[in-house]
Structures are given as C-alpha cells and as structure tokens.
mmCIF file of the N, C-alpha and C atoms, coordinates in Angstrom:
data_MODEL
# 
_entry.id   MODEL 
# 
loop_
_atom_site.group_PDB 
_atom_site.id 
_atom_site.type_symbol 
_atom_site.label_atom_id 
_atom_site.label_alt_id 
_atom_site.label_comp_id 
_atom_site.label_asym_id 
_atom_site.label_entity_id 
_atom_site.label_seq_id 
_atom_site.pdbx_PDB_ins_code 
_atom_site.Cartn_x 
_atom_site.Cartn_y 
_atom_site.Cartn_z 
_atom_site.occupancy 
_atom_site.B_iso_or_equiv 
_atom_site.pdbx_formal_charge 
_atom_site.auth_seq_id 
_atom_site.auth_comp_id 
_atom_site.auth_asym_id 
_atom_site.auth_atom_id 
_atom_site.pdbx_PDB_model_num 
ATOM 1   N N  . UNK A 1 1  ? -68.893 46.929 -31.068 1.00 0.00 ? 1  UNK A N  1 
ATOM 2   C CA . UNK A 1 1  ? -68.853 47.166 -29.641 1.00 0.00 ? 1  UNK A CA 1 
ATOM 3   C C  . UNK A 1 1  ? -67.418 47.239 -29.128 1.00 0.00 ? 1  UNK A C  1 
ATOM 4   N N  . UNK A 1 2  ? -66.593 46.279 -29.622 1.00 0.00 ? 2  UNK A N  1 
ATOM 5   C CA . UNK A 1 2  ? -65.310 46.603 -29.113 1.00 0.00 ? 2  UNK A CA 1 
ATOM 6   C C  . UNK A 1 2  ? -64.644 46.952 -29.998 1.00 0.00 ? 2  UNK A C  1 
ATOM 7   N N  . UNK A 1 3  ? -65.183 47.799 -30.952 1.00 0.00 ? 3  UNK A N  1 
ATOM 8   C CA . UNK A 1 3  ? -64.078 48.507 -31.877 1.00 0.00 ? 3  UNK A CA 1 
ATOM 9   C C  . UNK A 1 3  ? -63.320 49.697 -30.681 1.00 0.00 ? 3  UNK A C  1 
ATOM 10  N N  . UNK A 1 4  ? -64.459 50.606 -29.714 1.00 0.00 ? 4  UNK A N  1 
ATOM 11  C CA . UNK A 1 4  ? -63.789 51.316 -29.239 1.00 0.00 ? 4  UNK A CA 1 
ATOM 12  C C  . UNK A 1 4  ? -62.754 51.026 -27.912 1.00 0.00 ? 4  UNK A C  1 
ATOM 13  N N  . UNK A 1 5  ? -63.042 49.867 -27.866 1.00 0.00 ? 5  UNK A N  1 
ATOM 14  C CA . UNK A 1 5  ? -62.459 49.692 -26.714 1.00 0.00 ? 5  UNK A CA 1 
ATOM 15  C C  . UNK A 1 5  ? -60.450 49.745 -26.724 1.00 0.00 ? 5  UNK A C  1 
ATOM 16  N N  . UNK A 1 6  ? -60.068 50.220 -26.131 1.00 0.00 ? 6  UNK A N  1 
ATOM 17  C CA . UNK A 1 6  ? -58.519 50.822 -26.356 1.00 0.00 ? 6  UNK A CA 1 
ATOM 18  C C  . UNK A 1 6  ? -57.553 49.348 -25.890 1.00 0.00 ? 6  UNK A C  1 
ATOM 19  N N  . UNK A 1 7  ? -56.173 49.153 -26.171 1.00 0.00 ? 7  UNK A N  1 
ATOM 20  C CA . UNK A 1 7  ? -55.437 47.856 -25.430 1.00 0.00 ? 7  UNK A CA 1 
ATOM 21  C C  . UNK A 1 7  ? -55.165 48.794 -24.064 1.00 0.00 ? 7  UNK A C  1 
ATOM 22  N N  . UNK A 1 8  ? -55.141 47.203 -23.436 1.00 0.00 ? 8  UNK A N  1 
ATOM 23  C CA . UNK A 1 8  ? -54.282 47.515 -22.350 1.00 0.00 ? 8  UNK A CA 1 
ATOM 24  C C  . UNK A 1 8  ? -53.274 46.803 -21.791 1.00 0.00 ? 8  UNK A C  1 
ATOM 25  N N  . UNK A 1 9  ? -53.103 45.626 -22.998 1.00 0.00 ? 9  UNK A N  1 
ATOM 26  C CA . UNK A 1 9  ? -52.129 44.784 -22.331 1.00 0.00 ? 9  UNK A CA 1 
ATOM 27  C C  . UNK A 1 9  ? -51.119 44.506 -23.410 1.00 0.00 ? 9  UNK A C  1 
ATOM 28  N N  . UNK A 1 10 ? -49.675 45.022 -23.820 1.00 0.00 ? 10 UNK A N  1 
ATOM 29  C CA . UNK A 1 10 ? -49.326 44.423 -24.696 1.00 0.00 ? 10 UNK A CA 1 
ATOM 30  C C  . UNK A 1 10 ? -48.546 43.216 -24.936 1.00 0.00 ? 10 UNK A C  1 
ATOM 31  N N  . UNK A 1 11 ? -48.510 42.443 -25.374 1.00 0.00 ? 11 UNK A N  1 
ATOM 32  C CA . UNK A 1 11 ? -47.508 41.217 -25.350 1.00 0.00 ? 11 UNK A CA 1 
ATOM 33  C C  . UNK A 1 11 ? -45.640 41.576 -26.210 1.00 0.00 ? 11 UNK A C  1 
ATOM 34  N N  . UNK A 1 12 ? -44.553 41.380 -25.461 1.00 0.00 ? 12 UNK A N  1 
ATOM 35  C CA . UNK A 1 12 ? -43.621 41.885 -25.860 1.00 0.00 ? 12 UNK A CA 1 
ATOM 36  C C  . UNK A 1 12 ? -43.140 40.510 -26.675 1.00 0.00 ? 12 UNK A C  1 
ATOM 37  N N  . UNK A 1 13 ? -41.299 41.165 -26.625 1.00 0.00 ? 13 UNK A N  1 
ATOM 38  C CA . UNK A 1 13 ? -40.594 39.463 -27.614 1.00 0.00 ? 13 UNK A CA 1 
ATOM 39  C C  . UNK A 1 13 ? -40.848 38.205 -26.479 1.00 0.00 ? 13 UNK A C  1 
ATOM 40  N N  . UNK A 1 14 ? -40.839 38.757 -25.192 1.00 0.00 ? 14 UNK A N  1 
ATOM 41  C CA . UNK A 1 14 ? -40.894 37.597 -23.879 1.00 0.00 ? 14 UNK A CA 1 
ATOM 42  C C  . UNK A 1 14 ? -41.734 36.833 -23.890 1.00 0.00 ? 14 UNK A C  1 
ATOM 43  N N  . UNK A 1 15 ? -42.874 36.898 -25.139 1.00 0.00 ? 15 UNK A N  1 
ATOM 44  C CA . UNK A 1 15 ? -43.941 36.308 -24.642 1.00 0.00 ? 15 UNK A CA 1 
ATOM 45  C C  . UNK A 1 15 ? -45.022 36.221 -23.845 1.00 0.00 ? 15 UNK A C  1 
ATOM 46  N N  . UNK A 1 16 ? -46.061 35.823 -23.032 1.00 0.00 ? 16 UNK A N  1 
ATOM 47  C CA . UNK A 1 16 ? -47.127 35.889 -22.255 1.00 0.00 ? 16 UNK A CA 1 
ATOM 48  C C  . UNK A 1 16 ? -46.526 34.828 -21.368 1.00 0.00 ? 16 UNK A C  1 
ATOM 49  N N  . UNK A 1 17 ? -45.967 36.015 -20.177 1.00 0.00 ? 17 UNK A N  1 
ATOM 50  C CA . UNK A 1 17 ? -45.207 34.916 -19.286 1.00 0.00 ? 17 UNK A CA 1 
ATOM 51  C C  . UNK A 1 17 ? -46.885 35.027 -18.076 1.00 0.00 ? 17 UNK A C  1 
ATOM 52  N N  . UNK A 1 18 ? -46.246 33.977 -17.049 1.00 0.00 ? 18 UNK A N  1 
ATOM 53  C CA . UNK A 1 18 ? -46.969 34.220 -15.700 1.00 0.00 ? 18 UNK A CA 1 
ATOM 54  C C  . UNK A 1 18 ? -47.849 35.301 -15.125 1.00 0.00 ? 18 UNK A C  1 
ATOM 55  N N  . UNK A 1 19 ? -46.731 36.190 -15.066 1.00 0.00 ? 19 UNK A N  1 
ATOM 56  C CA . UNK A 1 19 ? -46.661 37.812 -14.575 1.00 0.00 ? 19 UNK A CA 1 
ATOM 57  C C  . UNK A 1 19 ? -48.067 38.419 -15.888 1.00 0.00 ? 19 UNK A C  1 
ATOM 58  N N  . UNK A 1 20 ? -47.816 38.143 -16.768 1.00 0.00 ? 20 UNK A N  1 
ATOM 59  C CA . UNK A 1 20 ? -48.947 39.074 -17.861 1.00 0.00 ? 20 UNK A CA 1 
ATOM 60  C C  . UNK A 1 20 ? -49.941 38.162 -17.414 1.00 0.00 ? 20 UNK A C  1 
ATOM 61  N N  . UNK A 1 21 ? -49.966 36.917 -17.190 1.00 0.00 ? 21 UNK A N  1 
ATOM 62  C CA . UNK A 1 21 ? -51.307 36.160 -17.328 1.00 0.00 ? 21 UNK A CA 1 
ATOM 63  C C  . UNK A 1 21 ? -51.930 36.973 -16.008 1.00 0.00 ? 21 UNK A C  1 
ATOM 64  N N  . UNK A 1 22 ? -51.532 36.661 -14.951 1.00 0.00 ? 22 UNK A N  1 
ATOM 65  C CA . UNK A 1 22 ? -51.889 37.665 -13.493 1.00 0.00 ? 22 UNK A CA 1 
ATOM 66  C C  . UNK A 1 22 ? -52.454 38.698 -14.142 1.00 0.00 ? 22 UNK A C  1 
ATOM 67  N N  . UNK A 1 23 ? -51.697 39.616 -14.664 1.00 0.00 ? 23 UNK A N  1 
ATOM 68  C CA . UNK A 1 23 ? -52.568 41.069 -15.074 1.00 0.00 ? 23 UNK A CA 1 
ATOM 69  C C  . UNK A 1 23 ? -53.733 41.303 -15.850 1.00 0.00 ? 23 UNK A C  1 
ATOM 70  N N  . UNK A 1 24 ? -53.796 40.178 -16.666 1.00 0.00 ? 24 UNK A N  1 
ATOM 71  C CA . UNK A 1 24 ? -54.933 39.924 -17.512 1.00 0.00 ? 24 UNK A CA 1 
ATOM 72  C C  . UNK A 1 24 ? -55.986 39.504 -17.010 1.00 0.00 ? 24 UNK A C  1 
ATOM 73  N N  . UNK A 1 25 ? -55.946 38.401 -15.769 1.00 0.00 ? 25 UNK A N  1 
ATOM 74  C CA . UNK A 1 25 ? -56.882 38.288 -14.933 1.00 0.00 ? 25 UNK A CA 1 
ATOM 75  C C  . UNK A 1 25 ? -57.340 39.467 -13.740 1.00 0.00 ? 25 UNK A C  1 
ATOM 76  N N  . UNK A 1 26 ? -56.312 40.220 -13.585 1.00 0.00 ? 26 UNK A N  1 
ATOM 77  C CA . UNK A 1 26 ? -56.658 41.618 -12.782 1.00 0.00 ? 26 UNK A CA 1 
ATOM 78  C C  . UNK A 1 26 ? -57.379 42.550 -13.910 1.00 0.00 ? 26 UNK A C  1 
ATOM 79  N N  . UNK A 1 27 ? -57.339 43.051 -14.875 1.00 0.00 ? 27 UNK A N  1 
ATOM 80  C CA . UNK A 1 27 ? -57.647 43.763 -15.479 1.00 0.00 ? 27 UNK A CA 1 
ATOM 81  C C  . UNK A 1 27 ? -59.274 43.165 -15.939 1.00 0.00 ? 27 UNK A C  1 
ATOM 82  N N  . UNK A 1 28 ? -59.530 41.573 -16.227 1.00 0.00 ? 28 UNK A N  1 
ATOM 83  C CA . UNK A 1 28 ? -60.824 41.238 -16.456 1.00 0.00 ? 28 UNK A CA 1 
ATOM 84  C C  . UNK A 1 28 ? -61.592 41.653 -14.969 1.00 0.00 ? 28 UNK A C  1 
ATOM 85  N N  . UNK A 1 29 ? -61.090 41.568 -13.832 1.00 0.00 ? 29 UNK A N  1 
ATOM 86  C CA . UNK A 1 29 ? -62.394 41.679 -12.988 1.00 0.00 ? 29 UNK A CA 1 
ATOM 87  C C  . UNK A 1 29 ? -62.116 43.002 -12.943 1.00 0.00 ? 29 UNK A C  1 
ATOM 88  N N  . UNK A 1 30 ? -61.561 43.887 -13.324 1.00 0.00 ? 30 UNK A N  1 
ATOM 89  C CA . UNK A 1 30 ? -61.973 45.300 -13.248 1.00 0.00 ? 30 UNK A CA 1 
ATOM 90  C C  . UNK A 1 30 ? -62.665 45.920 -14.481 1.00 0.00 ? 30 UNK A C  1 
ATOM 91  N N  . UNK A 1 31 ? -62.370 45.000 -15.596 1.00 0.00 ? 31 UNK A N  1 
ATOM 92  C CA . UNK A 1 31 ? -62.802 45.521 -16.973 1.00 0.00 ? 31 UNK A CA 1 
ATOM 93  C C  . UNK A 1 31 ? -63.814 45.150 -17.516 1.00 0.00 ? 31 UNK A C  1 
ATOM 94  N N  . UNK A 1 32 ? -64.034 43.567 -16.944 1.00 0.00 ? 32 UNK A N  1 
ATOM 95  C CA . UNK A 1 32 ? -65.020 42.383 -17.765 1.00 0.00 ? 32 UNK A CA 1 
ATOM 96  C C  . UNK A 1 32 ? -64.573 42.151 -19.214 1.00 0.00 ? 32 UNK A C  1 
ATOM 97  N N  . UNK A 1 33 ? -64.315 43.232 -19.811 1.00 0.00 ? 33 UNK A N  1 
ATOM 98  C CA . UNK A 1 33 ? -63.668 42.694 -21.301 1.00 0.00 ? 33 UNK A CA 1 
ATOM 99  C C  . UNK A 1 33 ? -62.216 43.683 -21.487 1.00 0.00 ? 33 UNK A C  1 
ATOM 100 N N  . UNK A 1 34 ? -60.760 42.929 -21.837 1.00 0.00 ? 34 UNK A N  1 
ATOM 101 C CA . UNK A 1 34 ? -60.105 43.896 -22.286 1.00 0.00 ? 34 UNK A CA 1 
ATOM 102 C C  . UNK A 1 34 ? -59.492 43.365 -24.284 1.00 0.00 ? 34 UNK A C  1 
ATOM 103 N N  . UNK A 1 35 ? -58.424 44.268 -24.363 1.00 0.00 ? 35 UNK A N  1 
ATOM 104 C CA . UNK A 1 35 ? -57.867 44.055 -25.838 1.00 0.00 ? 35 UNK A CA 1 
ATOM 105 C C  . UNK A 1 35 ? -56.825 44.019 -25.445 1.00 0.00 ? 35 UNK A C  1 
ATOM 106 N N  . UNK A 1 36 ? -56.052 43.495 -26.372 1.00 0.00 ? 36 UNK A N  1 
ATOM 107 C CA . UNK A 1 36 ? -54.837 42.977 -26.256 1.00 0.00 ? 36 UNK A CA 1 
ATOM 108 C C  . UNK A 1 36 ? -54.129 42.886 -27.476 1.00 0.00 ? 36 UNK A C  1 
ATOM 109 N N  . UNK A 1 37 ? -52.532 43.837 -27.220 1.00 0.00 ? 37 UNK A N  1 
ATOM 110 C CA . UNK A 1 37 ? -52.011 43.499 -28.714 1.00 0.00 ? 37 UNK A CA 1 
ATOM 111 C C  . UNK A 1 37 ? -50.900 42.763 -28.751 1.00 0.00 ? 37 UNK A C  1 
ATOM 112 N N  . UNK A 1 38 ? -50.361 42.450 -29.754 1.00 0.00 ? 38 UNK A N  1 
ATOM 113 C CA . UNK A 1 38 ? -48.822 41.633 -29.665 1.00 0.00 ? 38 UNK A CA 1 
ATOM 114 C C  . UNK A 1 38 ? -47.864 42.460 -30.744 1.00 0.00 ? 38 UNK A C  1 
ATOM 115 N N  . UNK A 1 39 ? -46.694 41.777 -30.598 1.00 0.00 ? 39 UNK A N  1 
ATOM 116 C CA . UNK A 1 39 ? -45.780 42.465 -31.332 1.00 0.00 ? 39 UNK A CA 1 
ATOM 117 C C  . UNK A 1 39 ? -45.724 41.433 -33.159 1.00 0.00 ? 39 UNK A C  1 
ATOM 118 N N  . UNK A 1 40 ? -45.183 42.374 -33.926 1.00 0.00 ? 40 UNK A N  1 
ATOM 119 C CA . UNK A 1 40 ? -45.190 41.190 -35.245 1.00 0.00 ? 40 UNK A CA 1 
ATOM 120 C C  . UNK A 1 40 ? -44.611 40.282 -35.227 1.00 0.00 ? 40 UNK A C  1 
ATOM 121 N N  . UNK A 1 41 ? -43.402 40.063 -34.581 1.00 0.00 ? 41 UNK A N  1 
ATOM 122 C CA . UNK A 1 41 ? -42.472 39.148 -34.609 1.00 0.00 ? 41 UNK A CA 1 
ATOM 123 C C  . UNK A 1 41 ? -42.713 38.431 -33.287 1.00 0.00 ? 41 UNK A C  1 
ATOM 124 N N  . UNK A 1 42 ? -43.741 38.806 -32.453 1.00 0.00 ? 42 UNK A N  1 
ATOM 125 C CA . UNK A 1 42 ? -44.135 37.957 -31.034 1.00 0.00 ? 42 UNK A CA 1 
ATOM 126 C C  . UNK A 1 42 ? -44.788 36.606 -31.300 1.00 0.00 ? 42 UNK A C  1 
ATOM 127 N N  . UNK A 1 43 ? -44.586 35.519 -31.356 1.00 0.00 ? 43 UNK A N  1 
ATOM 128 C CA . UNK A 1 43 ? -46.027 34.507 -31.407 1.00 0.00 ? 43 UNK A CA 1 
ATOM 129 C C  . UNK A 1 43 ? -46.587 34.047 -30.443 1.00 0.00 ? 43 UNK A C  1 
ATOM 130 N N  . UNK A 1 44 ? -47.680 34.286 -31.059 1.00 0.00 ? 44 UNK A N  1 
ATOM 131 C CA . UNK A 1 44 ? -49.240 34.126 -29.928 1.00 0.00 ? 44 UNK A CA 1 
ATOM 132 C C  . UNK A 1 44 ? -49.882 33.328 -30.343 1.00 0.00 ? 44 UNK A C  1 
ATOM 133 N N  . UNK A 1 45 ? -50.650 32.455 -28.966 1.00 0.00 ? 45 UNK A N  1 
ATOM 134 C CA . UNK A 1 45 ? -51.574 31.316 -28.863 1.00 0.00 ? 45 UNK A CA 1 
ATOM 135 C C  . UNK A 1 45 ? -52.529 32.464 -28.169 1.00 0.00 ? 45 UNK A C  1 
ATOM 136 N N  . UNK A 1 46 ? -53.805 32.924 -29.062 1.00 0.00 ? 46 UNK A N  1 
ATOM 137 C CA . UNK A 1 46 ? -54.923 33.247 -28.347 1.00 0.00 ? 46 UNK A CA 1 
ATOM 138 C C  . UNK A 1 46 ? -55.488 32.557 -27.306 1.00 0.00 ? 46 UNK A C  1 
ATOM 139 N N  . UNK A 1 47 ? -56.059 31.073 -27.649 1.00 0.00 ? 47 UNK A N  1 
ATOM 140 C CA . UNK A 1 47 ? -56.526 30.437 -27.120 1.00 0.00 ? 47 UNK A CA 1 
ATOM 141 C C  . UNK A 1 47 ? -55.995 29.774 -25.885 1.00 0.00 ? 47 UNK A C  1 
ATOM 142 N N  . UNK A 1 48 ? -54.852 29.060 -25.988 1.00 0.00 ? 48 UNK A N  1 
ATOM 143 C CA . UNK A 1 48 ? -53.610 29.373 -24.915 1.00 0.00 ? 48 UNK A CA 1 
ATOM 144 C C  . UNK A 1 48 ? -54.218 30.462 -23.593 1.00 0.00 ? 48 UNK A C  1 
ATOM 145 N N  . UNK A 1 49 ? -53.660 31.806 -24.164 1.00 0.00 ? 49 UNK A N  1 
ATOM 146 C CA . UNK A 1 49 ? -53.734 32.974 -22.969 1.00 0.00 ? 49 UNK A CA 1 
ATOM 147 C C  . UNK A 1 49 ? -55.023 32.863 -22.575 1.00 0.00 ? 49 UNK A C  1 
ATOM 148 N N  . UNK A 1 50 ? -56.279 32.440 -23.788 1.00 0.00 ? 50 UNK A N  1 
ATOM 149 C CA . UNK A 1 50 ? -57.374 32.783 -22.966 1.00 0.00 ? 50 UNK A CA 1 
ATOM 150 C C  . UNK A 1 50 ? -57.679 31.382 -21.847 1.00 0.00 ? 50 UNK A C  1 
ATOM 151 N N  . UNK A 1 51 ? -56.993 30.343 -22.320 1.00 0.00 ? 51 UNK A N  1 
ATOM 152 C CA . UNK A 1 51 ? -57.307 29.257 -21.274 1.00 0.00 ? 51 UNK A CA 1 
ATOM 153 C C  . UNK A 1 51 ? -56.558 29.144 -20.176 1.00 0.00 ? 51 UNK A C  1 
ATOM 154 N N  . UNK A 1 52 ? -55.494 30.040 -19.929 1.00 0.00 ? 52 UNK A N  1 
ATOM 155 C CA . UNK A 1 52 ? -54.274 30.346 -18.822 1.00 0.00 ? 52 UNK A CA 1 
ATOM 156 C C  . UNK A 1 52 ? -55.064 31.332 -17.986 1.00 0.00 ? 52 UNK A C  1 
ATOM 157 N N  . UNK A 1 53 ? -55.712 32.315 -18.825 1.00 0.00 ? 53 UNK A N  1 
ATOM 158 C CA . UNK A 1 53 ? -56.139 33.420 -17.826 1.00 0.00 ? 53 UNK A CA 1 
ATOM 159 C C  . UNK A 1 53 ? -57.700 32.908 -17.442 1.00 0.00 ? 53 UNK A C  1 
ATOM 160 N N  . UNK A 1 54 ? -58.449 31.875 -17.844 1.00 0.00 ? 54 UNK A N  1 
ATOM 161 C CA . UNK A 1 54 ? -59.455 31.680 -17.782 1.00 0.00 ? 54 UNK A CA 1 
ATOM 162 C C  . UNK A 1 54 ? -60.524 32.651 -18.161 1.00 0.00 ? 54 UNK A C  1 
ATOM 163 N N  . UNK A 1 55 ? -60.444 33.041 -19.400 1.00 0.00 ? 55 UNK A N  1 
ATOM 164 C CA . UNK A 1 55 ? -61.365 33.850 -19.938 1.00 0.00 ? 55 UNK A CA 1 
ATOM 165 C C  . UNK A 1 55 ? -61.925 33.556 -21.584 1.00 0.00 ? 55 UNK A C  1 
ATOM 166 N N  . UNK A 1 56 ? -62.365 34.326 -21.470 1.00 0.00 ? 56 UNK A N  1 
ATOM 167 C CA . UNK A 1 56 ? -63.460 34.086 -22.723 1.00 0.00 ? 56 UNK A CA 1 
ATOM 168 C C  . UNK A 1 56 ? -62.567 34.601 -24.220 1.00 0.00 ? 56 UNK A C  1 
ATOM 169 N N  . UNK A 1 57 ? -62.248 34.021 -25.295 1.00 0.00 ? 57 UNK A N  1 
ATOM 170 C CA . UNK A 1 57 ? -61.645 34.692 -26.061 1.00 0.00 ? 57 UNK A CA 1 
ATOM 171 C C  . UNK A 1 57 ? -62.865 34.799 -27.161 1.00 0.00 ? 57 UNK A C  1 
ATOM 172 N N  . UNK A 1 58 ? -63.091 36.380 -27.063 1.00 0.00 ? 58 UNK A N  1 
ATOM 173 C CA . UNK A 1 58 ? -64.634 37.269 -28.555 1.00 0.00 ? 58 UNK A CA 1 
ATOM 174 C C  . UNK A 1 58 ? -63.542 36.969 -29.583 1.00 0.00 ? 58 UNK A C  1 
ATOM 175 N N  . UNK A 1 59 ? -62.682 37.147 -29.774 1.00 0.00 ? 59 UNK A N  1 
ATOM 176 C CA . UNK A 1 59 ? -62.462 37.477 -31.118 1.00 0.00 ? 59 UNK A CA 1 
ATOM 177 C C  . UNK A 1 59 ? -60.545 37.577 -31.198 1.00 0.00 ? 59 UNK A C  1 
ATOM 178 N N  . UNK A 1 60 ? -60.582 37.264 -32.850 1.00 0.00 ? 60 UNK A N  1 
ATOM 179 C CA . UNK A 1 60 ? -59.030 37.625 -33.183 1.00 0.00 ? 60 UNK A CA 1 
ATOM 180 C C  . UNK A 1 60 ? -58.706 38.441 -34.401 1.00 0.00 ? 60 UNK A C  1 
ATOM 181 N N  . UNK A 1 61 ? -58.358 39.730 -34.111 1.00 0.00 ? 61 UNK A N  1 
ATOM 182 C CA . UNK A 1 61 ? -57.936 40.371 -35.659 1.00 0.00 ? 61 UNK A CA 1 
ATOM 183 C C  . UNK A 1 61 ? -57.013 41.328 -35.870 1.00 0.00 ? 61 UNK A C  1 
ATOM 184 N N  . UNK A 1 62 ? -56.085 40.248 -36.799 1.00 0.00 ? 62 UNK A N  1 
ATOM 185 C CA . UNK A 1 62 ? -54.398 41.132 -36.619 1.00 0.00 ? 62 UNK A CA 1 
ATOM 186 C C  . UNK A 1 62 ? -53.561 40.293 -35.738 1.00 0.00 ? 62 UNK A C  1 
ATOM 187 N N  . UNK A 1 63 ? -53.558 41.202 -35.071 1.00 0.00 ? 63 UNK A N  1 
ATOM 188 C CA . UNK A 1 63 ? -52.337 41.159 -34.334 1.00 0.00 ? 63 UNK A CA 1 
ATOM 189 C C  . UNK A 1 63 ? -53.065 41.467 -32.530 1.00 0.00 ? 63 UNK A C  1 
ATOM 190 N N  . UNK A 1 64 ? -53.974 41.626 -32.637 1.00 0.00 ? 64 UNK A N  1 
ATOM 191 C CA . UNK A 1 64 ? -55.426 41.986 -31.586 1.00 0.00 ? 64 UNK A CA 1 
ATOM 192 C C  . UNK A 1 64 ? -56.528 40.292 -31.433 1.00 0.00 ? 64 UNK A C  1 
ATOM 193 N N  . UNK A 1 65 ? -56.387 40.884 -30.017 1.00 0.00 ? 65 UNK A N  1 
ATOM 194 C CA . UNK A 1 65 ? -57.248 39.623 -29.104 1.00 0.00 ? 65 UNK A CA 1 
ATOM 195 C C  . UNK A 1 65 ? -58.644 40.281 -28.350 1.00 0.00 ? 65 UNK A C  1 
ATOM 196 N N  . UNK A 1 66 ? -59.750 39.939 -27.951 1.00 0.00 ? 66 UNK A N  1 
ATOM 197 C CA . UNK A 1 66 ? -60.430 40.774 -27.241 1.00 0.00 ? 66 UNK A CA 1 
ATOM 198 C C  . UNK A 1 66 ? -60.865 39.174 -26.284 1.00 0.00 ? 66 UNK A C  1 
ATOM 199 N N  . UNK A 1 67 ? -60.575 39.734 -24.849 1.00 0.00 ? 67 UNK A N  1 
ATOM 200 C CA . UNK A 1 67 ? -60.818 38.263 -24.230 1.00 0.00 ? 67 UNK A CA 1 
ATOM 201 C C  . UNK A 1 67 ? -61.831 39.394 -23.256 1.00 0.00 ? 67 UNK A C  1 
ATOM 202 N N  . UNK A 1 68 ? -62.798 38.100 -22.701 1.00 0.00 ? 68 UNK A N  1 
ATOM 203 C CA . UNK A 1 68 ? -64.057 38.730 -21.420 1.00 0.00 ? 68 UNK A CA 1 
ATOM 204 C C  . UNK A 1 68 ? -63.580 37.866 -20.408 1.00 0.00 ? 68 UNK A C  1 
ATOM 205 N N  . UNK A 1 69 ? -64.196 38.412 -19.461 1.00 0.00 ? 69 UNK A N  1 
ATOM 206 C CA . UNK A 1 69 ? -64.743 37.775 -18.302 1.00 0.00 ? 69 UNK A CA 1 
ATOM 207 C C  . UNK A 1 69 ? -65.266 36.262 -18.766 1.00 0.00 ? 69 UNK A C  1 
ATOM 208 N N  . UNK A 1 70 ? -65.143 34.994 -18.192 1.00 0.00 ? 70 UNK A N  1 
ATOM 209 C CA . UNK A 1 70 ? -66.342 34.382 -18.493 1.00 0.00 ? 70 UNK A CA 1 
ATOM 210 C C  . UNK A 1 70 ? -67.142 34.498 -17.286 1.00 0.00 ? 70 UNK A C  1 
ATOM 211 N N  . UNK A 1 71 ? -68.602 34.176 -17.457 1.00 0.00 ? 71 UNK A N  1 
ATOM 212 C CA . UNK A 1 71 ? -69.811 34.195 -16.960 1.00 0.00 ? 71 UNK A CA 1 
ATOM 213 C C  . UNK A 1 71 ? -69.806 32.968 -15.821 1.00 0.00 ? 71 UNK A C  1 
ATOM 214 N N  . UNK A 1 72 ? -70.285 33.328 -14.691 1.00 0.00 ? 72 UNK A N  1 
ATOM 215 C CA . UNK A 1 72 ? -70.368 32.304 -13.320 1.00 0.00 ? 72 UNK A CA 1 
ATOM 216 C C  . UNK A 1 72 ? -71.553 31.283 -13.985 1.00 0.00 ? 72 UNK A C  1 
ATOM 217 N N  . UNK A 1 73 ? -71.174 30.029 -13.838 1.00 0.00 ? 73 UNK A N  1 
ATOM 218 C CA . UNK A 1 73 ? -72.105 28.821 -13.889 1.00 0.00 ? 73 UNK A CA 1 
ATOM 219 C C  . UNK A 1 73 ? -72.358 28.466 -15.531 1.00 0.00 ? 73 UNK A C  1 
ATOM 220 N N  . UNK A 1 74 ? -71.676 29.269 -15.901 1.00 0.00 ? 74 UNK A N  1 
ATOM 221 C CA . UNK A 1 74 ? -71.341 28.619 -17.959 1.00 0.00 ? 74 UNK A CA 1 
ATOM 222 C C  . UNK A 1 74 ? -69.948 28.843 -18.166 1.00 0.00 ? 74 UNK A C  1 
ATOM 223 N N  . UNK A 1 75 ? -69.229 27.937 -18.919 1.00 0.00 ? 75 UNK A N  1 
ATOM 224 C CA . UNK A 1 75 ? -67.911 27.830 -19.837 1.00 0.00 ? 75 UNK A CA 1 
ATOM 225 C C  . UNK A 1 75 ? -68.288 28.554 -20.657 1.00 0.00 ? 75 UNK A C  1 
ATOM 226 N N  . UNK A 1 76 ? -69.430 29.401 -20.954 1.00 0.00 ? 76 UNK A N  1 
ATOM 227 C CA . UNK A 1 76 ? -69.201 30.673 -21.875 1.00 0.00 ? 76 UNK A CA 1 
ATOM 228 C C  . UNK A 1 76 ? -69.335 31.743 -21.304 1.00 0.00 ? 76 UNK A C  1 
ATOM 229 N N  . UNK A 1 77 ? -68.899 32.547 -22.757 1.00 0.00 ? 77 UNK A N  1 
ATOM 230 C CA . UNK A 1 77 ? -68.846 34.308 -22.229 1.00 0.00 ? 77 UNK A CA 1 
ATOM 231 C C  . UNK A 1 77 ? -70.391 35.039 -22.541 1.00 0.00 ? 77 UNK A C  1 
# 
C-alpha cells in the first residue's frame, strides 16, 4: 500500500528541527499518511519524529519512514 506512495519530506545534515516537525504535522492532516526520507550520513530517531509530530510510525526501511495520522480516541494508527 505504501510502496506507491512518493516522499515528501526530506530530512537534511540539520536534522529534524522544529520547523520540519510543523510540516510533518501539516502534511499528515492533508495526507493522513506521508514518507519520509533522510540523508546517509543524517541520524534519525523514527520514533522520536513520530512522537514530536504526534503520529503514527507504519514502518521503517532504509533510510525511509512512513508515519500516519493517528486515529481520534486511540494511541493507535
């Protein structure tokens, strides 16, 4: 299901500052689910971004994140 889904957010050397977390939460209520890539030499806390942006983290593979929406009235997605 989310093989096709395209990134839209990439994470640079700066990290997942403030400013990206904001966009990630703009992009879930317009998207409900997006992808997300990082750089090789970037390090990433999936779980981190997904608990900053308050969202659901599906999955991790690579260098790729796929976080949702979470669901009103459950801590899940």
């Amino acid at each position: 299901m989310f093989q096709e889904l395209k990134p839209t957010v990439w994470i640079g050397k700066q990290g997942c500052s403030d400013t990206l977390i904001e966009e990630i939460r703009l992009q879930l209520k317009q998207r409900k689910a997006i992808k997300i890539k990082w750089l090789r030499n970037t390090e990433v806390d999936a779980d981190e971004i997904a608990r900053r942006a308050g969202a659901a983290l599906v999955g991790v593979r690579g260098r790729t994140m796929v976080l949702a929406e979470k669901r009103k009235g459950s801590g899940r997605a």
